[in-house]
ChimeraX commands (.cxc) that place a marker at each C-alpha (Angstrom):
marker #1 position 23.78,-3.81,8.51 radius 0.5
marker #1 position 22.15,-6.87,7.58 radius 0.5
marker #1 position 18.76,-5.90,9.19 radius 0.5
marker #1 position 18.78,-2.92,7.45 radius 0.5
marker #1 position 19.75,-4.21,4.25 radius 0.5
marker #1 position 16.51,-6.88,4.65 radius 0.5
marker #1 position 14.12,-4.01,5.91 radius 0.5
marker #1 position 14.97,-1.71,2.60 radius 0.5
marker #1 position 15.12,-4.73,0.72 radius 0.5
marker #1 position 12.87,-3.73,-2.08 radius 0.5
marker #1 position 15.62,-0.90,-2.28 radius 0.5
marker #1 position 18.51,-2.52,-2.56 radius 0.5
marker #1 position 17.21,-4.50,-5.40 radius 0.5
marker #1 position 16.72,-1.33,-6.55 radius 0.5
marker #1 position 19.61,0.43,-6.27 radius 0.5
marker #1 position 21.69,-2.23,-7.45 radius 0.5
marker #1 position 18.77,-2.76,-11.05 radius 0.5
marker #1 position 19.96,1.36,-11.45 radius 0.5
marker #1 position 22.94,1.18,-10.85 radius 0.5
marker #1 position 23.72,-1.78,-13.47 radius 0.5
marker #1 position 21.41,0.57,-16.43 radius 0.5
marker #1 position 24.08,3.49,-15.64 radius 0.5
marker #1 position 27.26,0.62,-16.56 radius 0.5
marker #1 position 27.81,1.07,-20.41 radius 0.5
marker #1 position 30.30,-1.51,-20.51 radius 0.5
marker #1 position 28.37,-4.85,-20.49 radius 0.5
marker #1 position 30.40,-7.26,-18.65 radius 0.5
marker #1 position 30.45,-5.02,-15.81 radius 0.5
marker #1 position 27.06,-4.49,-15.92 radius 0.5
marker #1 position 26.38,-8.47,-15.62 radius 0.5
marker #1 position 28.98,-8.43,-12.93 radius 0.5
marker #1 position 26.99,-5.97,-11.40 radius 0.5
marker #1 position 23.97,-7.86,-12.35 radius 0.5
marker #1 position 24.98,-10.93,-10.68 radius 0.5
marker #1 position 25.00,-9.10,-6.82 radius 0.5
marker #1 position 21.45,-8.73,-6.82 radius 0.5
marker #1 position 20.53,-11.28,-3.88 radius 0.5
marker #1 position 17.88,-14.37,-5.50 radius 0.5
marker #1 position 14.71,-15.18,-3.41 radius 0.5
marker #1 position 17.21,-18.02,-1.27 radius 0.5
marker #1 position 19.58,-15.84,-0.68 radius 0.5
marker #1 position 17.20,-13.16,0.50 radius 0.5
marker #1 position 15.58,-16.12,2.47 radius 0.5
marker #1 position 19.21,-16.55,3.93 radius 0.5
marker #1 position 19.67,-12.85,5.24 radius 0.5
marker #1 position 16.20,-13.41,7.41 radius 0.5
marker #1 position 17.31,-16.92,8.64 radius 0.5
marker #1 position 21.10,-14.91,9.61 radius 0.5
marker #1 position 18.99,-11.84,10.73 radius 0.5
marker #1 position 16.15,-14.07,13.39 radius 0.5
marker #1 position 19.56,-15.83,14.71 radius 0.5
marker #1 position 21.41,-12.81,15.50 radius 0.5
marker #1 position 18.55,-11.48,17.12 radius 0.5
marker #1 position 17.74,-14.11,19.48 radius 0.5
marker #1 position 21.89,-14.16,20.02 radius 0.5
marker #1 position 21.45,-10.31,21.24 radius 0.5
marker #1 position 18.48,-11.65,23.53 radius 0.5
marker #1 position 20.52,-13.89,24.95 radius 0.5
marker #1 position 23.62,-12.40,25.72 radius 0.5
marker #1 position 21.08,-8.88,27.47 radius 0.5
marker #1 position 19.57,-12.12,29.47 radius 0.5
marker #1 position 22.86,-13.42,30.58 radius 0.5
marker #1 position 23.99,-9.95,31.49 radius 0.5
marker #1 position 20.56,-9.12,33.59 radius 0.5
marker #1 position 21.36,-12.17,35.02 radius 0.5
marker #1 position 24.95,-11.83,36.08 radius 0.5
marker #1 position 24.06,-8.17,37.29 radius 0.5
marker #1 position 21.26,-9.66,39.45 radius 0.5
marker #1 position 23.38,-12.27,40.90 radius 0.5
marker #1 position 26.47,-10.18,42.01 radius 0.5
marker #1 position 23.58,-8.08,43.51 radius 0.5
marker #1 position 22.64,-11.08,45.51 radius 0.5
marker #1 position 26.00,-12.10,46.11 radius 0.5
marker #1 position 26.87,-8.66,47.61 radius 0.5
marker #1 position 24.03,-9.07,49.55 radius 0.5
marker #1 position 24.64,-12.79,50.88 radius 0.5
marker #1 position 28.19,-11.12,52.16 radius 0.5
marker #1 position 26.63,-8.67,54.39 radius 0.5
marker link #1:1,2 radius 0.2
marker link #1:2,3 radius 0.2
marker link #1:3,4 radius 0.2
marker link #1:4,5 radius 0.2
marker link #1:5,6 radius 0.2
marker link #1:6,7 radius 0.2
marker link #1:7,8 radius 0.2
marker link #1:8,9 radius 0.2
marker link #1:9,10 radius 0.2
marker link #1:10,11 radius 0.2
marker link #1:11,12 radius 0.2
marker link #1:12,13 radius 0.2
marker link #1:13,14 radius 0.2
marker link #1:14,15 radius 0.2
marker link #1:15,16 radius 0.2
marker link #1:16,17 radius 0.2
marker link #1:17,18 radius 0.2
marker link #1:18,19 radius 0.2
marker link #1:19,20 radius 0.2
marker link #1:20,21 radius 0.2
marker link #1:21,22 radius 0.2
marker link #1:22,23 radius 0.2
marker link #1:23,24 radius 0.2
marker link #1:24,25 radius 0.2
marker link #1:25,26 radius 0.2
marker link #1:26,27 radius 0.2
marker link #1:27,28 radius 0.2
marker link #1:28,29 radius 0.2
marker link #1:29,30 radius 0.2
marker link #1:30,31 radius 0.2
marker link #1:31,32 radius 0.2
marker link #1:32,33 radius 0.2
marker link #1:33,34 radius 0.2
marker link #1:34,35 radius 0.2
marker link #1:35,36 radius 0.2
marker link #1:36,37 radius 0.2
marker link #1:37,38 radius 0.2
marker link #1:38,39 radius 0.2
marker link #1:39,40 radius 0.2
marker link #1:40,41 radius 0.2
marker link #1:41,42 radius 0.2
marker link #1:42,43 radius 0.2
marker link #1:43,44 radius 0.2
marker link #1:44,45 radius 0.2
marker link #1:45,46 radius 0.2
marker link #1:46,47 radius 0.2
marker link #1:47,48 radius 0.2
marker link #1:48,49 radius 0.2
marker link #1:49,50 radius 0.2
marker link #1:50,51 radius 0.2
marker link #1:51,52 radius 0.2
marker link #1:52,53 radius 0.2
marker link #1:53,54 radius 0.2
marker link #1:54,55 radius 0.2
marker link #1:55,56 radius 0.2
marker link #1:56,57 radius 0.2
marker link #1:57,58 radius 0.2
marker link #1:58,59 radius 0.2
marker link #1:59,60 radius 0.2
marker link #1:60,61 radius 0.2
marker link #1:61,62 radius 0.2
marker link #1:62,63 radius 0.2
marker link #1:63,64 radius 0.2
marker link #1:64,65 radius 0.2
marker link #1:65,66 radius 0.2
marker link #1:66,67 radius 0.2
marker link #1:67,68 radius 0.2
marker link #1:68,69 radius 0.2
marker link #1:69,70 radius 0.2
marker link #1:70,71 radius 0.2
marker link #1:71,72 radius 0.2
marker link #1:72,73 radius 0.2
marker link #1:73,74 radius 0.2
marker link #1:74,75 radius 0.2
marker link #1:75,76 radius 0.2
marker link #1:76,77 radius 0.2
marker link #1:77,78 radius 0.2
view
């Protein structure tokens, strides 16, 4: 959801802009104001997204590699 959210970025900021113009009553609007994400934070979602990436590579790598070895150990036994 993240990666999403960061790819449509320019949306989001968006939606949430519109969606605080349609609020008539202001201190929801500035409560719904205050969820648009600030350069950091936006900085922080691509940081999050790169390390949940590399976490996915990982865990395919280690699961490649398990498969491979009970291959091999399958084998070893005949």
């Amino acid at each position: 959801m993240l990666d999403r959210a960061e790819k449509k970025r320019p949306y989001v900021d968006t939606f949430i802009y519109e969606l605080g113009l349609r609020e008539s009553n202001l201190s929801k609007r500035a409560k719904i104001d205050e969820l648009r994400l600030s350069s950091d934070e936006w900085d922080r979602v691509t940081l999050f997204t790169s390390l949940l990436v590399v976490r996915s590579c990982q865990q395919s790598l280690i699961l490649s590699m398990s498969l491979t070895w009970n291959h091999l150990d399958g084998a070893l036994a005949c």
